[in-house]
N, C-alpha and C positions, 0 to 999 in steps of 0.2 A: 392599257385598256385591252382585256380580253374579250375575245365574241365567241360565243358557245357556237362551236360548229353543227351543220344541220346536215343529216344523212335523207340524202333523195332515196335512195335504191331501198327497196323494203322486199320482201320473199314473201306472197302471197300460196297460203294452203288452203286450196278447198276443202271442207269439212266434209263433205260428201264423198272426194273420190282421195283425197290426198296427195292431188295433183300440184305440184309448187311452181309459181315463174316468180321472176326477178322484176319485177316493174319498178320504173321512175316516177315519183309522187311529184303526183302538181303542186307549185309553191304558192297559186293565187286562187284553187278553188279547193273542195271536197269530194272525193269521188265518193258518191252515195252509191252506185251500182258497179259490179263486176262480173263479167262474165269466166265462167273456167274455159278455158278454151280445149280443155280433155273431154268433160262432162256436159260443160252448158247450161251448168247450175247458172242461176242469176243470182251472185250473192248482195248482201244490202247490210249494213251496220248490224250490231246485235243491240239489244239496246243498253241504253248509256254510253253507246258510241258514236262519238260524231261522222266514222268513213270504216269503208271498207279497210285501210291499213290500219286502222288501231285495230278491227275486231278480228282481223285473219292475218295481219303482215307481220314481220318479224321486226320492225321498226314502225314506231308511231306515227301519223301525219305530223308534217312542219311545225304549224301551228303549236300543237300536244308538246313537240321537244322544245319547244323554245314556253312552257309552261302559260300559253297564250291560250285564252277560247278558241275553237275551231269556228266553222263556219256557220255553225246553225246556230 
């Protein structure tokens, strides 16, 4: 029996200043807000995205990789 491994660590770019950090994605909720911590942009999904990591990370939310609805 194999289980599709799940990548927490995603590389968030802000689209404003192209500032990158390495953050750990929550496994039981969605983060709808992000702040850049260069800029201070408030970022938010783009739409047709459920989180912040689908729409600016370099790895999908948990949910998205395991081919499952996110949270909205």
């Amino acid at each position: 029996m194999s289980t599709k491994e799940i990548i927490l660590e995603s590389t968030i770019t802000c689209p404003v200043c192209q500032h990158q950090k390495t953050e750990i994605m929550p496994t039981d909720s969605c983060q709808y807000f992000y702040e850049c911590e260069k800029c201070h942009e408030r970022l938010k999904p783009l739409k047709g995205d459920c989180c912040v990591f689908c729409s600016y990370g370099t790895v999908p939310c948990p949910p998205i990789q395991l081919n499952k609805s996110c949270c909205i």
